[in-house]
Each structure stands twice: as C-alpha cells, then as structure tokens.
BADREN-18058 format. One line per 4 residues: number of its first residue (from 1); their letters; for each residue z, y, x of C-alpha. Coordinates in nm, 2 decimals. Each point is the difference from the previous one (the first is absolute). Example, Ala and Ser with C-alpha at 12.3 -4.5 7.8 and 13.67 -1.06 7.14 Angstrom:
1	AS	0.78,-0.45,1.23 ~ -0.07,0.34,0.14
REM end
This chain:
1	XXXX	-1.64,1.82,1.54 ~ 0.29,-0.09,0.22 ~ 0.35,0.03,-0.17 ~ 0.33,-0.02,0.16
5	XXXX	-0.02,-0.36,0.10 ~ -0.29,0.05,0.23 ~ 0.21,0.28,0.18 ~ 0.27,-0.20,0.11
9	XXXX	-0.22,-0.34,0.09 ~ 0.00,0.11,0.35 ~ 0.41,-0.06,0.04 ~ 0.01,-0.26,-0.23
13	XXXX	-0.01,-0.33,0.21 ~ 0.28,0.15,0.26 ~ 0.23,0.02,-0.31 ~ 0.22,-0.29,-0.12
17	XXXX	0.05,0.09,-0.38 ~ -0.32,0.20,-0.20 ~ 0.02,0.32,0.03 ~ 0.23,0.25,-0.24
21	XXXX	-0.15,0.09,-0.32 ~ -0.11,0.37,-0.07 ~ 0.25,0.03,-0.25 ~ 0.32,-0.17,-0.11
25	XXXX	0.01,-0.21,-0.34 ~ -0.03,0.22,-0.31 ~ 0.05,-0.03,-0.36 ~ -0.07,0.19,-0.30
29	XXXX	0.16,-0.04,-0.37 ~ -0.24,0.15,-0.26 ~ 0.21,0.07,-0.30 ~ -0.29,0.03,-0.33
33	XXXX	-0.01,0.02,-0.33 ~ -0.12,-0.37,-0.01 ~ 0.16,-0.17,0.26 ~ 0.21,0.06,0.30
37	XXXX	-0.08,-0.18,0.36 ~ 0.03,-0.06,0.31 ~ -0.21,-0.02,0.32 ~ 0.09,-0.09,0.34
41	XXXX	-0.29,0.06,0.24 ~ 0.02,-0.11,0.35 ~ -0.29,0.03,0.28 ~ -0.24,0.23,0.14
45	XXXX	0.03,0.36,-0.14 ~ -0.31,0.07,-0.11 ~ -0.03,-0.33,-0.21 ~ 0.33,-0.14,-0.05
49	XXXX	0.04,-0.37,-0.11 ~ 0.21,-0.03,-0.32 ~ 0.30,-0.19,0.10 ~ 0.15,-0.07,-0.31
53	XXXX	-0.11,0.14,-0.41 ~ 0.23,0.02,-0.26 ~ -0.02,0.15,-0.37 ~ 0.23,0.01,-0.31
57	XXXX	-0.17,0.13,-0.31 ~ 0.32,0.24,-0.07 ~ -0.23,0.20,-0.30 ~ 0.19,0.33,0.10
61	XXXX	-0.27,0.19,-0.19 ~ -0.05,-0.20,-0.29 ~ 0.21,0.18,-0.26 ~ -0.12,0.34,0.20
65	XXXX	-0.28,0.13,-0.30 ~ 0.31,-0.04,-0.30 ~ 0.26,0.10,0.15 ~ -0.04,0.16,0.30
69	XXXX	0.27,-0.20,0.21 ~ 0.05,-0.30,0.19 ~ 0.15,-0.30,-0.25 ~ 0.33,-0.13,0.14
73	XXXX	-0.17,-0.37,0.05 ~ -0.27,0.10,0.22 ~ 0.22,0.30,0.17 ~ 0.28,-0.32,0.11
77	XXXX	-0.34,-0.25,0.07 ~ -0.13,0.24,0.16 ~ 0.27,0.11,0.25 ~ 0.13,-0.40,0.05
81	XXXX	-0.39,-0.05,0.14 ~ 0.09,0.32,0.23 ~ 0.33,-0.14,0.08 ~ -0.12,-0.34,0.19
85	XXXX	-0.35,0.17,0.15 ~ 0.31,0.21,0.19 ~ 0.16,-0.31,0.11 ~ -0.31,-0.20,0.06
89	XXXX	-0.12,0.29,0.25 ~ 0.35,0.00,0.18 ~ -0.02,-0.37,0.03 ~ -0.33,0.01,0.10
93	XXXX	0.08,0.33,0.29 ~ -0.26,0.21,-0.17 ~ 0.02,0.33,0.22 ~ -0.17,0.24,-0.18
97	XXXX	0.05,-0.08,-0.44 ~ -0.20,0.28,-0.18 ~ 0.12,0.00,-0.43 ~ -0.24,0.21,-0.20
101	XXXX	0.02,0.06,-0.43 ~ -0.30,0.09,-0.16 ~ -0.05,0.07,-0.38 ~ 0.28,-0.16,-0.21
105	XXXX	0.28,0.16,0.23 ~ -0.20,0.33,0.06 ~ -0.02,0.06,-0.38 ~ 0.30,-0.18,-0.18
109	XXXX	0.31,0.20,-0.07 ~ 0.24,-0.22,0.12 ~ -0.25,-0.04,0.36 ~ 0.25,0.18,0.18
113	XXXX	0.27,-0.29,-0.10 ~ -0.25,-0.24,0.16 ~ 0.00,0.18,0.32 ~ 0.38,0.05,-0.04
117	XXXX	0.09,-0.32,0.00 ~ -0.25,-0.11,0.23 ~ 0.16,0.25,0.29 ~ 0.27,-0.20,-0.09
121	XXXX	-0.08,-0.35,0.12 ~ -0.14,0.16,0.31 ~ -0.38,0.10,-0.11 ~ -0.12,0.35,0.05
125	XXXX	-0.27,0.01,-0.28 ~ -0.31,0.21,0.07 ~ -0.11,0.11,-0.30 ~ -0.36,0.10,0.05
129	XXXX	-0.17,0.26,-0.23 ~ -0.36,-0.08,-0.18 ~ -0.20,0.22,0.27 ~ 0.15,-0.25,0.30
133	XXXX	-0.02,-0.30,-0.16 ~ -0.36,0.05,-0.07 ~ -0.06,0.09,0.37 ~ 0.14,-0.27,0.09
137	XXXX	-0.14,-0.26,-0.25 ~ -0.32,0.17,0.22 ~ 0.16,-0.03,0.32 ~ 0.03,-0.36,-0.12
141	XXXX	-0.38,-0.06,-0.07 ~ -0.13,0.19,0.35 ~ 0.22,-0.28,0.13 ~ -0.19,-0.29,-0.11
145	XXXX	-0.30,0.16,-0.11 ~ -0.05,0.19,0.39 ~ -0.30,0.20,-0.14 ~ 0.03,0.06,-0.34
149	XXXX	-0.17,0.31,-0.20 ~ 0.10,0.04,-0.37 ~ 0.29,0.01,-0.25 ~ 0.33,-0.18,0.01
153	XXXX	0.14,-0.13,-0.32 ~ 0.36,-0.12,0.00 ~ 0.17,-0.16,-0.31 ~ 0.35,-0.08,-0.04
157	XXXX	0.19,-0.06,-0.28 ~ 0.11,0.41,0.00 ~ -0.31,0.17,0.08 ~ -0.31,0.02,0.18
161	XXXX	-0.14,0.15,0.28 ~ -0.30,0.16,0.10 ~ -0.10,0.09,0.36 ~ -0.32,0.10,0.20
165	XXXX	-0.05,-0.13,0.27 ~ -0.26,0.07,0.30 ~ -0.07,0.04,0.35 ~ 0.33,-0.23,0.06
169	XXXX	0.21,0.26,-0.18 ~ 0.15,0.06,-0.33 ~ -0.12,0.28,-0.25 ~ 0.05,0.10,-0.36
173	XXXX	0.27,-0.23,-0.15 ~ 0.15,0.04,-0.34 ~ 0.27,-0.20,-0.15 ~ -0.03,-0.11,-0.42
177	XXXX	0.27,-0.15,-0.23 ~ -0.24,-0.27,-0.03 ~ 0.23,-0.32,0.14 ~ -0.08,-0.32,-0.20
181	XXXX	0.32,-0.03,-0.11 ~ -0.08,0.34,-0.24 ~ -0.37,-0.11,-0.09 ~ 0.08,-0.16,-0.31
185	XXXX	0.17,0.27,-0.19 ~ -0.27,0.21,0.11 ~ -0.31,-0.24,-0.15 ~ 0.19,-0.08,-0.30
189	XXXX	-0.07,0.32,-0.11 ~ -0.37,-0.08,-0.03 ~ -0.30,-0.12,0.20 ~ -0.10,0.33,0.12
193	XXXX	0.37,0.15,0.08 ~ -0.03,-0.13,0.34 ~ -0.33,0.15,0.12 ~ 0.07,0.36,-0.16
197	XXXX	0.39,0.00,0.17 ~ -0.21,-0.09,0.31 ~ -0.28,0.26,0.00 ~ 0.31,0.22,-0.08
201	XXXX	0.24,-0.09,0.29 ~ -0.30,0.05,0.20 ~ -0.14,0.33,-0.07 ~ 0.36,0.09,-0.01
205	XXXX	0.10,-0.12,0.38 ~ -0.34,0.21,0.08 ~ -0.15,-0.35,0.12 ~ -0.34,0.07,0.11
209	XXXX	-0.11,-0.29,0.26 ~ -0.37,-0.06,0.00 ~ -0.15,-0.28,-0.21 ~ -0.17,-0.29,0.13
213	XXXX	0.29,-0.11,0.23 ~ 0.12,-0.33,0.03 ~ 0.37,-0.05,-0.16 ~ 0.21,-0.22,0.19
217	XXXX	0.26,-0.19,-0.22 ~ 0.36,-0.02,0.14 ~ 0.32,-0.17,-0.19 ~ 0.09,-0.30,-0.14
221	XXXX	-0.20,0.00,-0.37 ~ -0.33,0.10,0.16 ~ 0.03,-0.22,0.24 ~ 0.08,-0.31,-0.26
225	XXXX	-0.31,0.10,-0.18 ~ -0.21,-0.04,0.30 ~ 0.15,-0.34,0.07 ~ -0.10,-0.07,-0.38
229	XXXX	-0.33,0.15,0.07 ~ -0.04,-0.24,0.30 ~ 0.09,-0.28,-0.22 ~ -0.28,0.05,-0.22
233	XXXX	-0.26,0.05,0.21 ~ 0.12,-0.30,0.22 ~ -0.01,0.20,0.32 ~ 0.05,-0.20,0.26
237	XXXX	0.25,0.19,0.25 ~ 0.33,0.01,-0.18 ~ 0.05,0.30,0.19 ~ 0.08,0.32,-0.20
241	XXXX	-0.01,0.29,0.24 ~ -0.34,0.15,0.05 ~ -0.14,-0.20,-0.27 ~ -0.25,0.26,-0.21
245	XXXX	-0.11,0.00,-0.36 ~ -0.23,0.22,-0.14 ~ 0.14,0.33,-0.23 ~ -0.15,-0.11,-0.31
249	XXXX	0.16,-0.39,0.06 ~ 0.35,0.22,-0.11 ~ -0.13,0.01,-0.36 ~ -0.08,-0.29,0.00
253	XXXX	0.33,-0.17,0.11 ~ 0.18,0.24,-0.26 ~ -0.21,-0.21,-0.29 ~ 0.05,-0.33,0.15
257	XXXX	0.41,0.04,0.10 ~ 0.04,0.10,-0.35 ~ -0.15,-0.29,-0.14 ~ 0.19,-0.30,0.24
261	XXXX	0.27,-0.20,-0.08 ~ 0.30,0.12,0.21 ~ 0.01,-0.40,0.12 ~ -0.33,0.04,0.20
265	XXXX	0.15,0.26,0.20 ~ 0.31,-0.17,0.08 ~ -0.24,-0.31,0.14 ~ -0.10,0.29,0.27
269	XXXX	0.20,-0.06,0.29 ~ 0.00,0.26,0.17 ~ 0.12,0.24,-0.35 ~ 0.33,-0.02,-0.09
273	XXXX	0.15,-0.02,-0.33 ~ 0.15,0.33,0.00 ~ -0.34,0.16,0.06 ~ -0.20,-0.15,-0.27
277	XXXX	0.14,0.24,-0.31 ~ -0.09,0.29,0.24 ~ -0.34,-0.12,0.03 ~ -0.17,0.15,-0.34
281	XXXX	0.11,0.35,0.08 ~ -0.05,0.00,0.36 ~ -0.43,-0.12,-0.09 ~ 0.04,0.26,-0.28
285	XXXX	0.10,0.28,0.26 ~ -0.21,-0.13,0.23 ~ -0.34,0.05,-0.21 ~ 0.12,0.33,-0.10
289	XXXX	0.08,0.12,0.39 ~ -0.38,-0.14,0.08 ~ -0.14,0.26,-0.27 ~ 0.20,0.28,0.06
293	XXXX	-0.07,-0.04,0.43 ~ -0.36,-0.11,-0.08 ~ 0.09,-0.25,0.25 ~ -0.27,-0.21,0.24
297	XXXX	0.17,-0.32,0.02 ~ 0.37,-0.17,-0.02 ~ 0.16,-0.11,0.36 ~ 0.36,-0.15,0.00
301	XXXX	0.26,0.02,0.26 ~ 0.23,-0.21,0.11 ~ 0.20,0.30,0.21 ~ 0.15,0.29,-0.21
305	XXXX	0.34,0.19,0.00 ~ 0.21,-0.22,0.22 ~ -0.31,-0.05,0.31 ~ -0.08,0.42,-0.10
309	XXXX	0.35,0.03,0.12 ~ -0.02,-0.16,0.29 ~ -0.34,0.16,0.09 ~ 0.12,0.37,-0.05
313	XXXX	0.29,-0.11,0.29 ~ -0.30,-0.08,0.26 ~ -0.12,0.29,0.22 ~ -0.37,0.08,-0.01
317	XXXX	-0.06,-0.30,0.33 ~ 0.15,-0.29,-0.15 ~ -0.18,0.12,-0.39 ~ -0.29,-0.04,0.19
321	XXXX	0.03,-0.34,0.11 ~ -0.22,-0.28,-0.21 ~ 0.22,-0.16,-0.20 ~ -0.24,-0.35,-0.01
325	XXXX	-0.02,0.02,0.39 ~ 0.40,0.07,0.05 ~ 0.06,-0.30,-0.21 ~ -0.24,-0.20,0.14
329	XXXX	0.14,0.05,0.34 ~ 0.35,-0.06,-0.09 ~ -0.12,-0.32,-0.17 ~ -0.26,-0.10,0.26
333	XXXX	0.28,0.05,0.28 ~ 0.30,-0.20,-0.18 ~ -0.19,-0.31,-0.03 ~ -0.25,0.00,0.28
337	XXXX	0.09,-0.17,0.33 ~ -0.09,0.26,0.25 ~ 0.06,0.36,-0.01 ~ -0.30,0.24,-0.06
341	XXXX	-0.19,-0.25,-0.06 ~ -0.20,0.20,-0.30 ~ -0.09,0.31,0.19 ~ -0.19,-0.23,0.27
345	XXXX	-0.22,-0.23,-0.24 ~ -0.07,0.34,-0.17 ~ -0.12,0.16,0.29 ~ -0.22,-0.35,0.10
349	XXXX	-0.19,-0.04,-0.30 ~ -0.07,0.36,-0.10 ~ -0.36,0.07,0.25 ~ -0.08,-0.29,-0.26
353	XXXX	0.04,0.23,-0.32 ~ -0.06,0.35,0.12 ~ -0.23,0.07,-0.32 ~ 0.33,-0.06,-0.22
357	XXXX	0.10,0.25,-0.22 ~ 0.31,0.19,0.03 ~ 0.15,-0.18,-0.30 ~ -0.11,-0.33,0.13
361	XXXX	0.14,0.01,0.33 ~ 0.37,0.09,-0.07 ~ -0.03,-0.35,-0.24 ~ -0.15,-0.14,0.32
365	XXXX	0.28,0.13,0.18 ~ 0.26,-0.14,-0.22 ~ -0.13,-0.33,0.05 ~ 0.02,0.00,0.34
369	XXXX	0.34,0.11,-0.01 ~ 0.08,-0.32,-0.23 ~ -0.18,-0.21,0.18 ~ 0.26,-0.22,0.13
373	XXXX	0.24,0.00,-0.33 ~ -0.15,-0.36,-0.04 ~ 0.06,-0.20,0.28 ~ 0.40,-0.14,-0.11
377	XXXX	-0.25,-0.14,-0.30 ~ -0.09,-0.34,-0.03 ~ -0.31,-0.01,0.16 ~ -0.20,-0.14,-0.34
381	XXXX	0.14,0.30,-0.23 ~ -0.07,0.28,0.27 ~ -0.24,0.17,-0.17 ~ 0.16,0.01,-0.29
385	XXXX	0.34,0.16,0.15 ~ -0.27,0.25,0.09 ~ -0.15,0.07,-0.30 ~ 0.36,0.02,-0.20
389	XXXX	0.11,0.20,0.28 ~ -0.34,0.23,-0.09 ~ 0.04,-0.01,-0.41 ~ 0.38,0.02,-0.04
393	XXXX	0.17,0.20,0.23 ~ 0.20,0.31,-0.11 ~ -0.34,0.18,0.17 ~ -0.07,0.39,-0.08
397	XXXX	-0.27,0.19,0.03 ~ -0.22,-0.27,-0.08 ~ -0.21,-0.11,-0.27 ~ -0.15,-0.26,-0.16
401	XXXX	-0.33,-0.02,0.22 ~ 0.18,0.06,0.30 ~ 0.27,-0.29,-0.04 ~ -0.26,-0.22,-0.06
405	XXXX	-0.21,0.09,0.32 ~ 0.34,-0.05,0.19 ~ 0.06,-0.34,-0.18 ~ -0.35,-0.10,0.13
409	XXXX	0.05,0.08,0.34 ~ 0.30,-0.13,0.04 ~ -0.08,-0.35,-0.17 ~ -0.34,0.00,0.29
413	XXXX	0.27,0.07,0.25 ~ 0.25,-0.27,-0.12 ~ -0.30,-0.27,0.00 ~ -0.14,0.07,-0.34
417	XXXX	-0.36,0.03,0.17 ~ -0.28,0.15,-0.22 ~ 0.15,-0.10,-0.34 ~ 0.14,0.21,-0.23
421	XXXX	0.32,-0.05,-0.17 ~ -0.02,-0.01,-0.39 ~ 0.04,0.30,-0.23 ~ -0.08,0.24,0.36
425	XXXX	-0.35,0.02,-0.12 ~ 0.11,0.19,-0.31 ~ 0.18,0.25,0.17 ~ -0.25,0.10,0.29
429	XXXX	-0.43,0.04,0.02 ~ -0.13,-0.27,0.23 ~ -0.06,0.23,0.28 ~ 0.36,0.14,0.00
433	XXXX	0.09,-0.37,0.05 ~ -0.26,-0.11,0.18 ~ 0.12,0.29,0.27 ~ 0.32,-0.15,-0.03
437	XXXX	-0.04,-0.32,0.06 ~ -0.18,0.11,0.37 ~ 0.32,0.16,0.07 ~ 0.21,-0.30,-0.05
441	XXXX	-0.20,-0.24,0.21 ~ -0.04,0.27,0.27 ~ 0.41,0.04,0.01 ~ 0.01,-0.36,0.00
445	XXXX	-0.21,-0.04,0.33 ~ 0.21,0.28,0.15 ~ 0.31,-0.22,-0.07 ~ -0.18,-0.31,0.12
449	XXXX	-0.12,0.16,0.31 ~ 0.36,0.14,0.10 ~ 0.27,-0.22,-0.15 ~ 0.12,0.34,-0.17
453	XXXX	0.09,0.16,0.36 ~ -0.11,0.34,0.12 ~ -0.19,-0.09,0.35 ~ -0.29,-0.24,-0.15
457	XXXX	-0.09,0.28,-0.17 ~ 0.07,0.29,0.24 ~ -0.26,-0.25,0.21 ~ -0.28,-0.03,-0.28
461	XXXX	-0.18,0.17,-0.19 ~ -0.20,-0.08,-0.33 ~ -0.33,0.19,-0.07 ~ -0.36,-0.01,-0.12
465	XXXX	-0.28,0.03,0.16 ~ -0.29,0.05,-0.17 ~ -0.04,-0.31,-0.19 ~ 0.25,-0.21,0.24
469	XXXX	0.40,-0.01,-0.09 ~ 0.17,-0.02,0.37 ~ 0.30,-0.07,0.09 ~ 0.05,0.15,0.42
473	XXXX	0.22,-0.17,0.21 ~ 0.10,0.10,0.32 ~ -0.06,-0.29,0.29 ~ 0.40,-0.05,0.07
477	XXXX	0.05,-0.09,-0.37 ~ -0.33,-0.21,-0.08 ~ 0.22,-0.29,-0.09 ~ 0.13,0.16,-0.27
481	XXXX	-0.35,-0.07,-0.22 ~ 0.05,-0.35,-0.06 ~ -0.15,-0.21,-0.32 ~ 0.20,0.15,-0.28
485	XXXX	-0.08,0.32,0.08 ~ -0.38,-0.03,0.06 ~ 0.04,-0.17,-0.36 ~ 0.17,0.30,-0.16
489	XXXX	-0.27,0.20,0.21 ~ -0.31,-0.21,-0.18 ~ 0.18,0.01,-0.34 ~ 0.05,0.43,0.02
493	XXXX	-0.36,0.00,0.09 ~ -0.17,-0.23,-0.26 ~ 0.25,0.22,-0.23 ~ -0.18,0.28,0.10
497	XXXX	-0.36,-0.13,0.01 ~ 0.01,0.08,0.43 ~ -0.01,-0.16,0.31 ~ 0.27,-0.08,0.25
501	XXX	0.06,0.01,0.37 ~ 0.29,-0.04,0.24 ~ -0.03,0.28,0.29
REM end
C-alpha cells in the first residue's frame, strides 16, 4: 500500500525544500461538442490535484445534426476559450499541455478549420477518434473506480461511448452518434425512435457485452441527473462520485425530469444552467441504455476523459498505486507536523485490528495517514476539521460507506470520543462505525503517547492480551505513560469492552 511518498520518507528530513514531484505541472484542453475546458493538475502522478478548472460552454456541436458543421458563433467562442487556456498555461509554466477534440470537430466539415486555426495560436489539437476516447473515458473510471468490473457509458454533447472494462483493463468499446446535443431531433421523431436507433447502433457495432453488469455514468448530463437524484432522496453526502442508484431508478427519473419546472433545477447548486435543457434526453437515453445492457445498477464517476488521459501516460507501477492512499499521504504529509508520521501510528495500532478486512484496513490506513491534518485547528472544532476533511475531499476510490467510516475515525482521533457526528449514521451500519470509531481513539493514544514523533513509538508497543489492552514500555522510557495517556488507555478499553494494563 505504500506509494511514492513512503519511498522517499527515508531522505526527507536531511532535505531543505520537499522533495521534486514525479512529474512536472500538466494541463489538458478538452475541446467538446458542449463545452471546451481546461484543467491544470499539479501533484503526485498517480492522483494529481486539480490546480485550477475552467469551462466555456462554446456549443461547437450544436448545429452538428442540421447542418453538419460548426456555426461561426460557437467556432469564434469556441477558439477565444482555447486562446486564453494557452495563455493561462504559459502564465501559469504548465510543462506538459495536452489539447484533445472529440465529436463536434471529429465530424463537422469545417473541423479541420478548427484545428487550423488552433495550430495557429500555438495549440496542436489532438483529435481523438471514437474507439480512444471511449478507452479513455475507461481509463478515466479505473482511475477513480481502482476495481471496477462493467460498462462505461460516456455522454457528451456529440456522442456516446461505450467501453468494457475488467481485470483493470479496457475491452470492447464502441462509439454512437448519440451526444445530447443530437438527442432531441432523434426523440422528436417519436417515443420509440430512440430505443429502436439504439438496439440498431448496437447490433450494428457487433456490441455483445454480457448483461447484468453494472454501467458506470461518465459526462456532464448524467452526472447532473445524479446530483438531481441526490436531491430528492436527500442523501446526505453531497458527493457525486461513487454514489449508486439502482437501474430501474433511470426510468424513473426520465418520468419525473419531464414533469419539473426547469426553476427547481436551477435551485440545484451544484447543476448549472446550461445543463438543465440537456437533462430530459440524457434520463431518456439513460433508461433506454439500462434496457438494452440489461444493466445491474447505475455508478457515477467523477474521472472520465481528461483523468483516462492522464492514466493511459502512467506505467503499469505507478497505475497500480491506490489512488485514496496516494492522496491521503500527500494530504496527511502537507499538513502534519512531523514527517512519516502516518506509516508509524499505522503500524502501532494494527496488532489491535488484525481481524479487519482488506477493505477496512486501507480506510484504516487512510486515517492514520490524516491523522495529524487537525492539529492547526482550533482545538473546539477539531473533530469537525476531521470529519470535513473525511466527507469533502476531492477523495477517489471511495464510497459512501467508506467516507463515513473515515469521518468517524478521524472525528474519535480529533476528540470527538464515542459520538457520532450527525447524518454519518445514514451512510454506514453501526458496526462499520462502531470499528471506526476504535480506530480513532486508538490513533489518538498513539499521538498522545508520542507527541507525533517516531521514537515513543519505535519504544512501545500496543496489543491485546487476551481480555487485557497493554500498552509495553521499555524501563528507560517509563516516564513517558503519564495521566493523559493512561486516560486515553482507559477510554480505548471501555470503547472496546476490555481491560487495561501498562507493561
């Protein structure tokens, strides 16, 4: 579970600056048929931190299903949004800028004039073909999705793509004229048009992934309908990546969106006004892709084409690398006051939790490696820097259960004690918490014991025996148990229904 951080701990405090990152600053302009954007990402390679997000809703492909081109308003908006993401990366010393076109430019007539006059402010434009931007729309969900086994579904405003994914590799993909931008000519020629051009496409491509797979929604309209979906139901992690509905709550939405007043989704936050007329077509799509895939369940992600990208640079090592844990680090270590000090209350409190699951203990992991991100807090509000720290961190390959376990052991670390914070208990059973919350008051005896150095805790060890929890001293540092940490000791204990013992 160690990630490049952990491999350069041991030089770290003879150095006076941190040390270099993996990988210069990089940037990548995705030119769609909706919108065109840019990304800066800075930070570890694996999981890089997004340094600055930009987007300009140019509508290349708009006017792409009557007449084929790219209108002269949206061609100018478009390449004026292109124009200062250049500049904006040279001011900012971006090393490495990456411009891909998708749909609109791959299929318009006057694309070429795009590219043309891109080339001519300084841009090479990549323009990707339907088979790569599917792989790496897939590329972009075995990003934050480390893991996942179905079907990739990514809408744009051009098309949509299809991929299989498995095994942490890409399979079958197939790319459709289906962008939300050519929807509504489609369904206004009848209610059924859209399924039997579907079934169509599909038979045609030879599409023949098993059913019973879950689909995993990337782009910008699926993704708004999930956030309208979480409104609804009132979940409470405002979270959208990793959150899952089930495949028949797709019809459903495709009822209700057609019934709302446009206003209701505009009082949505986190939807923006330029998604909300996409929003009937992309449910409508949606339903359709569910029966036609005989889908399991609906998974959104927050990574697609831009993170896939970015992934399909990485060698094999670095792929491997958890991207929870390699954020965790690099968060843990900005913010904590000594170096490493993660890895060693990890290795102290884990004799205590050797029945844990697999899944469990990389959570328990990254809360050791947060478990100093609190201490610049007021003291009063540290467990809640912990448990926003937990909930609403840019975190991948992490769900819903698993933030909240890491909000609860990091709220018992921060002084939170046995309580649990409100609205966790709806995102986690009681034992997934209640396992929790023994982590956080064991990290917080480790940091008690040692002051957050290494050698208190090279000199102790934490263990049970039998029914006893005991902390082992050695002679020379017998000092170092004095009343506050007997009283963490007694608190872990009574947590965990044992005795406890100072050896």
């Amino acid at each position: 579970m160690n990630s490049m951080l952990s491999q350069v701990r041991a030089l770290a405090p003879g150095m006076v600056t941190s040390p270099q990152q993996a990988k210069a600053r990089t940037a990548i302009i995705d030119i769609g048929s909706n919108s065109v954007r840019l990304v800066v990402y800075d930070g570890p390679r694996r999981i890089p931190f997004i340094l600055f997000n930009e987007k300009v809703m140019a509508g290349l492909g708009a006017s792409l299903g009557k007449t084929g081109r790219i209108e002269a308003e949206a061609m100018e908006r478009g390449l004026r949004a292109a124009a200062r993401f250049a500049h904006l990366c040279r001011e900012m010393e971006v090393q490495e800028v990456r411009c891909v076109a998708t749909a609109a430019v791959r299929d318009a007539e006057n694309g070429d004039e795009f590219i043309r006059r891109a080339r001519a402010m300084g841009l090479e434009v990549e323009l990707l073909t339907g088979g790569q931007e599917a792989i790496a729309a897939a590329h972009g969900v075995l990003s934050g999705i480390p893991g996942a086994d179905g079907i990739v579904g990514d809408l744009g405003g051009g098309s949509l793509e299809l991929a299989r994914i498995r095994d942490g590799a890409v399979h079958e993909t197939v790319s459709l004229p289906l962008g939300v931008l050519r929807l509504p000519q489609i369904r206004a020629k009848g209610p059924a048009v859209l399924e039997r051009l579907v079934r169509k496409m599909l038979a045609k491509a030879g599409w023949d992934a098993p059913a019973d797979l879950p689909f995993y929604l990337v782009g910008g309209s699926w993704r708004a309908l999930a956030r309208f979906d979480m409104e609804l139901t009132q979940f409470p992690l405002p979270v959208v990546h990793q959150y899952e509905m089930p495949a028949t709550r797709a019809e459903q939405l495709t009822r209700i969106v057609s019934h709302v007043d446009k206003a209701r989704f505009k009082d949505i936050p986190q939807i923006t006004g330029s998604r909300v007329p996409t929003l009937p077509d992309a449910a409508a799509l949606l339903s359709v892709m569910v029966r036609q895939l005989k889908s399991s369940r609906l998974i959104v992600s927050a990574y697609g084409l831009r993170e896939g990208l970015l992934f399909g640079d990485l060698p094999p090592d670095i792929r491997a690398h958890d991207p929870l844990l390699v954020a965790a680090e690099a968060e843990g270590e900005a913010q904590a006051r000594f170096t490493g000090h993660g890895d060693m209350i990890e290795r102290w409190i884990a004799p205590l939790f050797q029945d844990d699951v697999a899944p469990w203990r990389r959570i328990r992991r990254a809360a050791c490696l947060l478990a100093d991100v609190g201490w610049r807090a007021n003291p009063d509000f540290r467990s809640e820097r912990g448990v926003e720290i937990a909930l609403h961190s840019n975190w991948v390959g992490i769900d819903a259960v698993e933030r909240a376990m890491l909000a609860q052991a990091l709220h018992s670390n921060f002084g939170g004690g046995l309580s649990t914070p409100p609205g966790i208990e709806r995102l986690a059973p009681p034992e997934a918490l209640r396992r929790a919350t023994l982590w956080g008051l064991a990290i917080r005896l480790g940091q008690r014991l040692s002051g957050g150095v290494e050698g208190p805790l090279l000199a102790s060890s934490l263990e049970m025996e039998g029914n006893i929890l005991t902390l082992r001293l050695r002679g020379v540092d017998a000092d170092l148990f004095g009343e506050a940490v007997e009283r963490r000791q007694r608190q872990l204990a009574q947590a965990m229904g044992v005795k406890h013992r100072l050896a």
